[in-house]
Each structure stands twice: as structure tokens, then as C-alpha cells.
C-alpha positions as CSV (number, residue, x, y, z in Angstrom):
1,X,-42.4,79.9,32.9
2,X,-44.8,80.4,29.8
3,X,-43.8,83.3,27.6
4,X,-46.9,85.0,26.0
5,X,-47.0,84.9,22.4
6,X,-47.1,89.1,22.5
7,X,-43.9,88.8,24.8
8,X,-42.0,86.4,22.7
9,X,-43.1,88.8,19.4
10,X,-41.8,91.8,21.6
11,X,-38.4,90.3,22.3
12,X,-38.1,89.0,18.3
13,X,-39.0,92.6,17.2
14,X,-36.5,94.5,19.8
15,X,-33.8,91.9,19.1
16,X,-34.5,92.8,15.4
17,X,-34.4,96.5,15.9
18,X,-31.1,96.4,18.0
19,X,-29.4,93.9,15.0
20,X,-30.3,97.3,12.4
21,X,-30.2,100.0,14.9
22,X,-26.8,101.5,13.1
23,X,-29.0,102.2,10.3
24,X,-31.1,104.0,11.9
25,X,-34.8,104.1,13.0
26,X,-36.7,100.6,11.3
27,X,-39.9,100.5,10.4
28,X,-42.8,98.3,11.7
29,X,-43.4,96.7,8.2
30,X,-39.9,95.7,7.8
31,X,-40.0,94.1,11.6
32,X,-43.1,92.5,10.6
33,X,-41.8,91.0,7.7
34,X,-38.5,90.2,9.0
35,X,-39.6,88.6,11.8
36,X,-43.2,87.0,10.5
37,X,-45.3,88.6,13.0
38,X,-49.1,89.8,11.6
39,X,-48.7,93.6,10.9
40,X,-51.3,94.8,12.9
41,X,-50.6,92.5,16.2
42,X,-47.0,93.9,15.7
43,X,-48.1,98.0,16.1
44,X,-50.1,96.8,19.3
45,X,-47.3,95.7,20.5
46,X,-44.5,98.2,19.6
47,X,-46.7,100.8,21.2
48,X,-46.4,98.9,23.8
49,X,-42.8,98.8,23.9
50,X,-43.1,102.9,23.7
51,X,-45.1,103.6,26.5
52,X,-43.1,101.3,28.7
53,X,-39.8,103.0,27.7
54,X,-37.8,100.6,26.2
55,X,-38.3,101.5,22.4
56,X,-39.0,105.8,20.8
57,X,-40.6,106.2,18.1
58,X,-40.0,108.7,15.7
59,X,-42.8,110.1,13.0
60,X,-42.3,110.6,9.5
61,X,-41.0,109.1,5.9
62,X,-37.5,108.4,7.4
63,X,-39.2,107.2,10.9
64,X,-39.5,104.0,12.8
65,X,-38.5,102.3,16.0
66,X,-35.8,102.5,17.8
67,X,-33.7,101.2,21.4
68,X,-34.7,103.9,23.7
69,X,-31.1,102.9,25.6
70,X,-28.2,100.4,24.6
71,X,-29.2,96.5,23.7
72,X,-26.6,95.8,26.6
73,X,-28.8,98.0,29.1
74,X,-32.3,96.8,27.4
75,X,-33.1,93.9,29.4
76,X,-35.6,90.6,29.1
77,X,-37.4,91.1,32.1
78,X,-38.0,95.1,30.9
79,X,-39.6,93.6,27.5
80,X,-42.1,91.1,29.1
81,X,-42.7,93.4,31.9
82,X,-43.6,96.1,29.5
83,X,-46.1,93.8,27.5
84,X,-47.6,91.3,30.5
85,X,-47.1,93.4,33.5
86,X,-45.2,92.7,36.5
87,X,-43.8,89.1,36.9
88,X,-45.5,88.4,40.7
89,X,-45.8,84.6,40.8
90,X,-49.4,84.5,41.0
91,X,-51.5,81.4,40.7
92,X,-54.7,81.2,38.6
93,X,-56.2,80.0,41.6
94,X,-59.2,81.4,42.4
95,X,-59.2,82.2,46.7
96,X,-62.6,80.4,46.8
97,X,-60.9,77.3,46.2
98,X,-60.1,75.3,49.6
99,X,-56.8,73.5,49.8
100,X,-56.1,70.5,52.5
101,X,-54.2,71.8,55.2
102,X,-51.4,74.9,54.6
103,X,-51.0,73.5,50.7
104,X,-52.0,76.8,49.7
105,X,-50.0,79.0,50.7
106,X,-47.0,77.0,50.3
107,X,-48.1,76.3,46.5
108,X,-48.5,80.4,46.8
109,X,-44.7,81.0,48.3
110,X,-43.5,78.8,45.9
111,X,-44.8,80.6,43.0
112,X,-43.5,83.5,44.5
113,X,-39.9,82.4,45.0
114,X,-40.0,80.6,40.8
115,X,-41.3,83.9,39.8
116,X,-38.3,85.2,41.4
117,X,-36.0,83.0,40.3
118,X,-37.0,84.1,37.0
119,X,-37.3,87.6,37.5
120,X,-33.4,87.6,38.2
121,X,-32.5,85.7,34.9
122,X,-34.4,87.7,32.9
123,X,-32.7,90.6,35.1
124,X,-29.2,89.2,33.6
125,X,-30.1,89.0,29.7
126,X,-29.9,91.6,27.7
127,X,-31.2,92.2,23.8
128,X,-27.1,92.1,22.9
129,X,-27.0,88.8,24.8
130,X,-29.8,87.7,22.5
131,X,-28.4,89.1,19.3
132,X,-24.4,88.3,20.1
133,X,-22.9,85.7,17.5
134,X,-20.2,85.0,20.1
């Protein structure tokens, strides 16, 4: 599995939200800096994170980002689903292309079943497995 560069800067700035959350709502300037992620990349992406549930947002001086549920509810799989879409195991094979025999579609199930796979550990790990110092 290849995790996008927005996906592995979504995961990096939830883990880093969840490690402060006791303080409170943080900032996207302070996740950008603490995390070295380009500012404007970073809003992109936290929007992102909003509108697929798993961070609020909250206007205002005092305002900032937030777990929308607990770190050990807020799941891997939720992150890089929210920012690259449903894992599905398809190939970047374009359907034109003509494989010897039935070597398609077993390339295509077993896609499908690594896609799985993965699916179900990123399922199992959650932003406080990520952030644990245990």
C-alpha cells in the first residue's frame, strides 16, 4: 500500500491534535508548524478532515481543530478514507488493456482481497495507538 502524501499529512496533523487535545481546540498554524506541513496544503486538508467527520472546527480567537470523537474511536482507515476516498483495490489499469488468458481478473481479485487486508488493519489502529508511548 502507498499512503498519499495528503493522507500521511492528515494522520500527522490528527495525531498532533489528539497529543494537545486537553488543551483545547489547536490551531492550524501551530499543526503546521509542529508538524512541518506547508500552511496552505494543511487548511486543504483539515477541511477535509471536517467534512468527513472526524475533526470540528470551531471559529474564532480561541478556535481551532479538534477530535470530533475519542483518539481511541478515531481510526486510520477513517483518516485516509476521509482524504483519498474509499480503499476499493482498484488497479490503474485501464479495461482497454488485454491480459493473456483470466490474468486479469485474478490480478483484479487480488487487489481486491490486499485492499482488504488493509482495510481491516487500518480498521484496528487508532490515533491513540499512534500517539501511545507505551
Amino acid at each position: 500500500m502507498r499512503l498519499s502524501k495528503a493522507s500521511a499529512y492528515a494522520v500527522f496533523a490528527t495525531a498532533n491534535i489528539a497529543e494537545h487535545e486537553r488543551a483545547g481546540p489547536v490551531r492550524g498554524a501551530d499543526i503546521a508548524e509542529a508538524c512541518g506541513i506547508p500552511p496552505e496544503y494543511l487548511r486543504k486538508i483539515l477541511q477535509q478532515l471536517v467534512r468527513g467527520r472526524i475533526l470540528d472546527s470551531e471559529a474564532g480567537r480561541r478556535g481551532g481543530f479538534r477530535l470530533r470523537k475519542p483518539q481511541e474511536n478515531t481510526t486510520l482507515l477513517e483518516i485516509v478514507e476521509a482524504i483519498d476516498g474509499p480503499l476499493n483495490g482498484d488497479m490503474t489499469v485501464r479495461d482497454e488493456v488485454i491480459a493473456a488468458g483470466d490474468v486479469k481478473n485474478k490480478l483484479r481479485a487480488l487487489c481486491a482481497s490486499a485492499s482488504q487486508a488493509t482495510k481491516e488493519l487500518l480498521k484496528e489502529v487508532t490515533i491513540k495507538h499512534l500517539i501511545s508511548t507505551e
